[in-house]
C-alpha positions in Angstrom: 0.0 0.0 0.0 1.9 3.2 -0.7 1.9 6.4 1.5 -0.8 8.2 1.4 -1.7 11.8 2.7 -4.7 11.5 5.5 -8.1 13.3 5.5 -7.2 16.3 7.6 -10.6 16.8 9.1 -9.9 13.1 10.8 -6.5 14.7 12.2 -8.8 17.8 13.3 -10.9 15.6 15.3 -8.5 15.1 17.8 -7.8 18.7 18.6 -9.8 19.7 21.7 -11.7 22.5 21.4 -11.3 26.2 23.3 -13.9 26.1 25.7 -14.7 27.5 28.9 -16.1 24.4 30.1 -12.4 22.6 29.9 -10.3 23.8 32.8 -6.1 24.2 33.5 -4.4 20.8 32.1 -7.2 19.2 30.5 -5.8 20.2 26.9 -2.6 18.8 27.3 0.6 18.6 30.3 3.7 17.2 28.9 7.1 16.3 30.4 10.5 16.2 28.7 13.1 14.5 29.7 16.7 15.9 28.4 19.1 19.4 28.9 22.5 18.9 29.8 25.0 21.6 31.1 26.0 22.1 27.4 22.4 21.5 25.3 20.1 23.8 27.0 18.3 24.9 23.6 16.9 21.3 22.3 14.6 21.0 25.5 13.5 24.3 25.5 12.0 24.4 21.6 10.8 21.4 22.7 8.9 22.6 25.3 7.9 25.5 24.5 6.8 24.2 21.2 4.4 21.8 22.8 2.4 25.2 24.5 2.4 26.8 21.2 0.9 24.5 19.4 -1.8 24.4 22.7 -1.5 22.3 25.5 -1.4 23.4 28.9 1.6 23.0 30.7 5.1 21.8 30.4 7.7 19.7 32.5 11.1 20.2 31.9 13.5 17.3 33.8 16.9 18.3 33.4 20.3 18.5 34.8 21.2 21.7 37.5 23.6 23.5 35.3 20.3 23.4 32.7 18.1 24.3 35.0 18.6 27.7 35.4 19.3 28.7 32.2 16.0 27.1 30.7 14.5 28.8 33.3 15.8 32.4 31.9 14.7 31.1 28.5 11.2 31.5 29.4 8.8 31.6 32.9 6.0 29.5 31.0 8.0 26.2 31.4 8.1 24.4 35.1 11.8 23.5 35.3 12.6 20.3 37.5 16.7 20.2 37.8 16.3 16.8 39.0 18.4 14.3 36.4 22.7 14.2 37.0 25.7 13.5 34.7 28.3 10.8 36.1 30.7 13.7 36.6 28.0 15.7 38.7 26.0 13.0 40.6 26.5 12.9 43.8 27.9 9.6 45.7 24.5 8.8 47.3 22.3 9.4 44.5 21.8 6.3 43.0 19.8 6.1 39.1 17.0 4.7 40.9 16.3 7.5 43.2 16.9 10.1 40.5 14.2 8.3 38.6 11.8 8.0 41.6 12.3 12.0 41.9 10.8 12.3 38.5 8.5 9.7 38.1 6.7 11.3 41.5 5.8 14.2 38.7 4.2 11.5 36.3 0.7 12.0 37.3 1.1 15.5 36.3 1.8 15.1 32.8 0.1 12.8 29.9 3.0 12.7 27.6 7.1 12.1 27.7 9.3 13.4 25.5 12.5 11.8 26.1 15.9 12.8 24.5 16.3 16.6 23.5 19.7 17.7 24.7 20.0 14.3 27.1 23.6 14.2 26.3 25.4 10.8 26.3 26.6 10.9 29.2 25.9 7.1 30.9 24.2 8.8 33.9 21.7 10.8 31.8 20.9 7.5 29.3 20.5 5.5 32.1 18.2 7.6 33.6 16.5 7.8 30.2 15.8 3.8 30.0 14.4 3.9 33.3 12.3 6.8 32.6 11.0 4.7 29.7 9.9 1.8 31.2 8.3 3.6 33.7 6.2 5.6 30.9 5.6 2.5 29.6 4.3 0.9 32.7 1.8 3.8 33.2 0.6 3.4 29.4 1.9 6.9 28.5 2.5 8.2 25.3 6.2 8.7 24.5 8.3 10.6 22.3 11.5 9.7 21.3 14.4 12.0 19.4 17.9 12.9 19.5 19.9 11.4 22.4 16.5 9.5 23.3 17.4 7.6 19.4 20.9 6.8 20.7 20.0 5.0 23.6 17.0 3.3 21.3 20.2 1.8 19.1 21.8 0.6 22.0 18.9 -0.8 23.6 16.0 -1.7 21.2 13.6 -3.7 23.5 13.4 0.0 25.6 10.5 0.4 23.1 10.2 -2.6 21.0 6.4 -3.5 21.0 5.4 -0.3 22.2 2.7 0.8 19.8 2.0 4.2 22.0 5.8 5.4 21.5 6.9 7.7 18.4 10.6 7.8 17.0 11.5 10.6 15.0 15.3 9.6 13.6 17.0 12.2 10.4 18.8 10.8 7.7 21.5 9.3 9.8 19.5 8.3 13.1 17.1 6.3 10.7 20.5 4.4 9.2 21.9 3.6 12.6 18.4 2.1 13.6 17.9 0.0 10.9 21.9 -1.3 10.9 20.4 -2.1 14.5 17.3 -4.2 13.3 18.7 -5.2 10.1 16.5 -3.7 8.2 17.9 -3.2 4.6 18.2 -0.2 2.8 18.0 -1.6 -1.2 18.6 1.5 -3.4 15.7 0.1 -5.3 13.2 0.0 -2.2 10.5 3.0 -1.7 11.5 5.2 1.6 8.2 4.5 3.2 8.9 0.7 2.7 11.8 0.7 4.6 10.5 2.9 7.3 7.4 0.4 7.2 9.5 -2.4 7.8 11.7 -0.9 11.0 8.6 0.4 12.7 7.6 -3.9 12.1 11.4 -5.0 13.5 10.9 -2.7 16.5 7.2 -4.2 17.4 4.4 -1.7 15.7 6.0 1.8 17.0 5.2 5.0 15.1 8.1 5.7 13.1 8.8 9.2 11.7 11.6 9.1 8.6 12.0 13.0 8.3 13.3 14.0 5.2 12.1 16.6 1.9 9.0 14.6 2.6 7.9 13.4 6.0 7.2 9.3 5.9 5.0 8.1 9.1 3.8 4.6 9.6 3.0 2.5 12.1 4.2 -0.6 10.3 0.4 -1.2 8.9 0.3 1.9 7.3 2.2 4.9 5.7 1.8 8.7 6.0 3.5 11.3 4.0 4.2 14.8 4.7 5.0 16.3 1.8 4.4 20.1 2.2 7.1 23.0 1.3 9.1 23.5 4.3 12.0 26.2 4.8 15.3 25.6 3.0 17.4 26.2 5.5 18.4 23.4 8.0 19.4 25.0 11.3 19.0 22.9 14.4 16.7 22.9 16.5 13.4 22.2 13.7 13.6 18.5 14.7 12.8 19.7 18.5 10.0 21.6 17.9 8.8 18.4 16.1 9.1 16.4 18.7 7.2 18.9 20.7 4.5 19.5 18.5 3.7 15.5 18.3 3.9 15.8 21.6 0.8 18.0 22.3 -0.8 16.6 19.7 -0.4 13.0 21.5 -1.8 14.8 24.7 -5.1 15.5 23.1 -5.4 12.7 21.4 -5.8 10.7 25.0 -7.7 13.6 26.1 -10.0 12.1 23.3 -9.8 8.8 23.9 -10.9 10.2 27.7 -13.9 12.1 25.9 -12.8 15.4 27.6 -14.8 16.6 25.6 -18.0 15.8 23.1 -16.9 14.6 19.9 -18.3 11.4 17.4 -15.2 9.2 18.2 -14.9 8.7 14.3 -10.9 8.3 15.3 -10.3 4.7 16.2 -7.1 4.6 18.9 -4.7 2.9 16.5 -4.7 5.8 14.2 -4.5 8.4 16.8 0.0 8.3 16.8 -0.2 8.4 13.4 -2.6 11.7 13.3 -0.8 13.1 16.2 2.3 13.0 14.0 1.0 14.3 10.8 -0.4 17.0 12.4 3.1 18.3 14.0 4.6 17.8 11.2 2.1 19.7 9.0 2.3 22.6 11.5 6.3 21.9 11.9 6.8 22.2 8.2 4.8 25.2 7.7 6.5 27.1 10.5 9.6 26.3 8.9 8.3 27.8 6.2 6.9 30.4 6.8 10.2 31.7 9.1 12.1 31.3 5.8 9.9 33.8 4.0 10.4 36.6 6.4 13.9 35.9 7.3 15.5 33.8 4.3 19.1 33.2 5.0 19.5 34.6 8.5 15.5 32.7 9.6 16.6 30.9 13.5 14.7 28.3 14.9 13.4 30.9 17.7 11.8 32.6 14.3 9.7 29.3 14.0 8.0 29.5 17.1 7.1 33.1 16.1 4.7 30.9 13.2 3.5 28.6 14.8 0.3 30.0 15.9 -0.5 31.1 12.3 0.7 27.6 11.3 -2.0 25.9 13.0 -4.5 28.4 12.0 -3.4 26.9 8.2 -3.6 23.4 9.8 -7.1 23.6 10.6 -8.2 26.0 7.8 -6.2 23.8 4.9 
């Protein structure tokens, strides 16, 4: 079955309405787990990226020497300096307690992104694997990129067979994971074949090959992104990806929780694969529309300037 682009007012369906019947944290609380002392910009766009597009509140787990910086960024994120690199851990804090520490914040937050500006550090990725099978445990949706992708290559079973997590590897993360999984990549193959077939070697996750077009499948299926984008490939876009699916992810369990009065037209299999179109509809045209104002010199800070007009196009297209 080749890729095919979705009916967008399916994808619409899962986006909660602005009511003042719905009250603080219904729309949406996500946490993400990553910032190191020297990556403190990755879990910010990531963050804050997940408010823009519209949910409610954000947790940010990070290392101290993070903290306070992404706290300066911006007062709209709650900041928990709670995670530690081998060189800064203290003797007595053990993995498992730093993991307790932040899973005592779970029930505050629907959705983990685990992985921007992590670091490799062995402290910080072990952290990360616990942090992970505790999600998992609490049937949470999970969102996996950067560093979060490392530690997936290492360790595949951290999310092998778990059909609520999304990966969202670039050219060279997608390579490493299927290397991993021995997946081939035959010149002659379609992309969305190959991206269908590691999202089947790791167990039915939502796989995200980003790339001139977007290819998302669950391993039954295949989406494609395939809107313009900006032409300029700065860092950070792939953050506010990850952020974007992840308030979309939010709402789609606060529709699977009827929150709110809708026809439940959306079966729960499809909602990962709607979440992630949507972000990367919005996360495309952000890009773009940065690009037009800015050209050359457009930021990733630009693109959180667009998103709000991004999603207007979203749910206007």
């Amino acid at each position: 079955m080749p890729a095919r682009i979705p009916d967008l007012s399916k994808v619409r369906q899962i986006v909660p309405p602005l009511s003042s019947k719905l009250h603080k944290g219904q729309a949406g609380r996500v946490g993400v787990v990553g910032g190191s002392e020297e990556y403190t910009g990755a879990p910010y766009f990531s963050g804050i990226a997940s408010m823009k597009v519209g949910v409610d509140l954000c947790h940010i787990f990070c290392e101290p020497g993070a903290g306070t910086v992404i706290k300066s960024y911006s007062p709209d994120l709650i900041v928990h300096p709670y995670l530690r690199t081998k060189e800064k851990k203290e003797t007595d804090l053990t993995v498992d307690k730093i993991v307790e520490r932040v899973t005592s914040v779970f029930s505050r937050v629907h959705v983990l992104v685990v992985g921007p500006g992590l670091s490799r550090d062995e402290v910080m990725q072990d952290t990360a694997k616990e942090l992970i099978k505790k999600a998992r445990e609490q049937d949470m949706a999970i969102v996996i990129d950067a560093d979060g992708l490392y530690l997936v290559q290492q360790y595949p079973e951290t999310v092998k067979g778990y059909k609520k997590a999304v990966l969202t590897p670039n050219v060279v993360e997608f390579k490493r994971l299927c290397e991993k999984m021995n997946v081939q990549m035959k010149d002659e193959k379609e992309k969305e074949e190959i991206a269908k077939e590691l999202s089947q070697a790791l167990g039915g996750v939502t796989v995200v090959q980003k790339g001139t077009v977007d290819y998302i499948t669950n391993g039954d299926e295949v989406l494609k992104c395939d809107i313009d984008g900006g032409l300029k490939r700065m860092g950070g876009q792939g953050d506010i990806l990850s952020g974007a699916i992840a308030a979309f992810l939010a709402w789609g369990k606060a529709y699977e929780n009827n929150v709110w009065e809708h026809s439940n037209e959306v079966e729960t299999k499809d909602i990962a694969l709607y979440a992630t179109y949507g972000a990367c509809h919005i996360t495309r045209t952000s890009s773009r529309l940065a690009f037009q104002k800015y050209g050359r010199s457009v930021l990733t800070s630009h693109m959180l300037e667009e998103i709000g007009a991004s999603y207007d196009q979203f749910m206007k297209h």
